[in-house]
FIKOLZA-1660 file (N, C-alpha, C; in steps of 0.1 Angstrom, whole numbers, plus 5000, padded with zeros to 4 digits):
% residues 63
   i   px   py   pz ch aa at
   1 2117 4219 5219  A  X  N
   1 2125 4230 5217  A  X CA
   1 2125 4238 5230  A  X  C
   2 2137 4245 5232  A  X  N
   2 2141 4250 5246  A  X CA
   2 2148 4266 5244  A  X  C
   3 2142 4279 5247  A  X  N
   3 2145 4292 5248  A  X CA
   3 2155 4292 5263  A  X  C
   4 2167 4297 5257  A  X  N
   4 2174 4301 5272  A  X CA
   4 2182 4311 5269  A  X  C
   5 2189 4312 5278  A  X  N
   5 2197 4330 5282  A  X CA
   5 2210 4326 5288  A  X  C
   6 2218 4335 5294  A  X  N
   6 2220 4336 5301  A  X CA
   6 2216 4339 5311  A  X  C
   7 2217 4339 5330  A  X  N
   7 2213 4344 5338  A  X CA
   7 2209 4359 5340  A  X  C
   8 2219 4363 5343  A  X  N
   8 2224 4374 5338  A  X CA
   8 2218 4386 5327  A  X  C
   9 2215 4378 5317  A  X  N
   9 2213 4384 5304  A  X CA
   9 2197 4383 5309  A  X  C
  10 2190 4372 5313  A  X  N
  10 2175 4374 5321  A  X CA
  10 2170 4383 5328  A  X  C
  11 2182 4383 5339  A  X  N
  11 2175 4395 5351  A  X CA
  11 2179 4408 5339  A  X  C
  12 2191 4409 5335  A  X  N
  12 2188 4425 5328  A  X CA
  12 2174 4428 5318  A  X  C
  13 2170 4417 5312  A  X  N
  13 2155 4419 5305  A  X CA
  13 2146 4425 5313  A  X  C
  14 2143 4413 5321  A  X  N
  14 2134 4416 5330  A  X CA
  14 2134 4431 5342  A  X  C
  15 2148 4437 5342  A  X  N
  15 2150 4446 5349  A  X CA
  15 2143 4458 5337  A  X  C
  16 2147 4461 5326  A  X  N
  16 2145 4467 5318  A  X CA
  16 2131 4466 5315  A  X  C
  17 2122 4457 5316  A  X  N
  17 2110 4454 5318  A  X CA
  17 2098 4464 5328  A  X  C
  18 2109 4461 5337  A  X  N
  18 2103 4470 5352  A  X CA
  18 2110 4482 5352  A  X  C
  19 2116 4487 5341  A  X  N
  19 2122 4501 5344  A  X CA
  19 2131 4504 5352  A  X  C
  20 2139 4492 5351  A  X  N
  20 2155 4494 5355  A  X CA
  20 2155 4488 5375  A  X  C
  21 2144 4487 5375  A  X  N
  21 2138 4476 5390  A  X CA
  21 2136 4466 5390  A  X  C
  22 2146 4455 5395  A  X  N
  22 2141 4443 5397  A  X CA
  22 2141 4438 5411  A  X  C
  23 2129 4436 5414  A  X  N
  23 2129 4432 5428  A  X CA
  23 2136 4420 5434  A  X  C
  24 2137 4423 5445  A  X  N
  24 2147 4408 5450  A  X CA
  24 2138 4393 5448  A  X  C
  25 2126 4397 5453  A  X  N
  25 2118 4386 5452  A  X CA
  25 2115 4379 5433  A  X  C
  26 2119 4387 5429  A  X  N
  26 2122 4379 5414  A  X CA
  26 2130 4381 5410  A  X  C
  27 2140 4388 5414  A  X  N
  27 2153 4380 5411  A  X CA
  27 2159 4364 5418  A  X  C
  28 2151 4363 5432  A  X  N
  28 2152 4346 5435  A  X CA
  28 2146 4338 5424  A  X  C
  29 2133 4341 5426  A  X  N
  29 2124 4336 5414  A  X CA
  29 2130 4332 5402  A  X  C
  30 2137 4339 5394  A  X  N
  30 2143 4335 5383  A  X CA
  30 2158 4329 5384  A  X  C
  31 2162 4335 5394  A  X  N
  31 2177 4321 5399  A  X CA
  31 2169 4307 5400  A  X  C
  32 2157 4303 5408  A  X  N
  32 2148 4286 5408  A  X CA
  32 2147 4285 5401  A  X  C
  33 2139 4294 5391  A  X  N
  33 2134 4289 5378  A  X CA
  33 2142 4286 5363  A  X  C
  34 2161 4295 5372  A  X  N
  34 2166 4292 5356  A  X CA
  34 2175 4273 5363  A  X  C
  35 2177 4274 5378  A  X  N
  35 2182 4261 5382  A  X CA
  35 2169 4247 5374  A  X  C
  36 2156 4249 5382  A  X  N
  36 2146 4240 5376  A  X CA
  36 2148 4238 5362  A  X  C
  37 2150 4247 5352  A  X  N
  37 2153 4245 5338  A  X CA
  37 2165 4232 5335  A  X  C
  38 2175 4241 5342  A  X  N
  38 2185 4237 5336  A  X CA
  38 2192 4220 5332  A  X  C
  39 2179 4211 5337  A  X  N
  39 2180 4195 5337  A  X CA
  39 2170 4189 5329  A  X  C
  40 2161 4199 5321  A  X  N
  40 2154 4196 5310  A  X CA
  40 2160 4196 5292  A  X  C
  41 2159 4182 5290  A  X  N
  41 2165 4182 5280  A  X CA
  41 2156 4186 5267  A  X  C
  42 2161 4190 5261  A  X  N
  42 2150 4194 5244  A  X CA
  42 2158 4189 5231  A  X  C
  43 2153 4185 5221  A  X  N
  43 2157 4181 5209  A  X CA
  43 2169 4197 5203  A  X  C
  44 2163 4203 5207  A  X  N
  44 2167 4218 5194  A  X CA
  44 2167 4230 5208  A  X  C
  45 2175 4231 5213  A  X  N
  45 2177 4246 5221  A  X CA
  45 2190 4260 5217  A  X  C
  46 2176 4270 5218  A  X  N
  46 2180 4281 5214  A  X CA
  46 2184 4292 5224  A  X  C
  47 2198 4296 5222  A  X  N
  47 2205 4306 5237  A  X CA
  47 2207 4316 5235  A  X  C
  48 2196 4323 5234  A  X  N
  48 2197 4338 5230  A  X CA
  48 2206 4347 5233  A  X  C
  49 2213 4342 5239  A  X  N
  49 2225 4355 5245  A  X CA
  49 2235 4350 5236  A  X  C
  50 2238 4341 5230  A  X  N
  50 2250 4336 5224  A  X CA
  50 2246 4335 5205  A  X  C
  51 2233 4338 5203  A  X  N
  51 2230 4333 5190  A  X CA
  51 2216 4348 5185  A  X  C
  52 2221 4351 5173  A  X  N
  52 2211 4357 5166  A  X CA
  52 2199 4352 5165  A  X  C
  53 2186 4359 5167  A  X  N
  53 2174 4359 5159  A  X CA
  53 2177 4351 5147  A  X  C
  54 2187 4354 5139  A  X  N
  54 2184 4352 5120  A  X CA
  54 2189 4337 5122  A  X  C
  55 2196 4335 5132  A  X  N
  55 2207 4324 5131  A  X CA
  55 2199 4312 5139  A  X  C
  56 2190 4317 5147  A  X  N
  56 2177 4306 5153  A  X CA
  56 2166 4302 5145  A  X  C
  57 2162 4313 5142  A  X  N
  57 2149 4312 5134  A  X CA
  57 2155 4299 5120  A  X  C
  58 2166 4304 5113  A  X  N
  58 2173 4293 5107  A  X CA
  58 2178 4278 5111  A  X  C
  59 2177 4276 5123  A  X  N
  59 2186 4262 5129  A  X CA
  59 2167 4257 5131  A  X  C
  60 2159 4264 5135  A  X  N
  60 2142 4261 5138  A  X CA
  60 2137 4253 5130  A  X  C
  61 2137 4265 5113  A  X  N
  61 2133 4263 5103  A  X CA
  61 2138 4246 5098  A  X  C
  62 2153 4241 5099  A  X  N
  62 2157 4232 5093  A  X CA
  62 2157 4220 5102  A  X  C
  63 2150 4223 5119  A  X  N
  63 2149 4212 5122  A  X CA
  63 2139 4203 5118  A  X  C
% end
């Protein structure tokens, strides 16, 4: 199983995280780390920016 986002929808977390600051040095950071992701395959991946809580935890449950 595989949690993803959008890009975008990431740095805004994590900006909100840090109180509306996100440093440049992690904002690289999470551009690498969403590229390194993005070639890992998983049986069941969940895209939080596109899909509910209610609607994951259900696709989870029945895998």
């Amino acid at each position: 199983m595989r949690f993803t986002a959008t890009l975008e929808d990431i740095k805004r977390r994590f900006a909100e995280r840090m109180h509306g600051n996100l440093p440049k040095s992690l904002e690289m950071m999470l551009e690498k780390q969403m590229h390194l992701w993005e070639g890992i395959e998983a049986k069941l991946l969940v895209n939080s920016s596109s899909e509910s809580p209610e609607d994951a935890a259900e696709r989870i449950l029945r895998a």
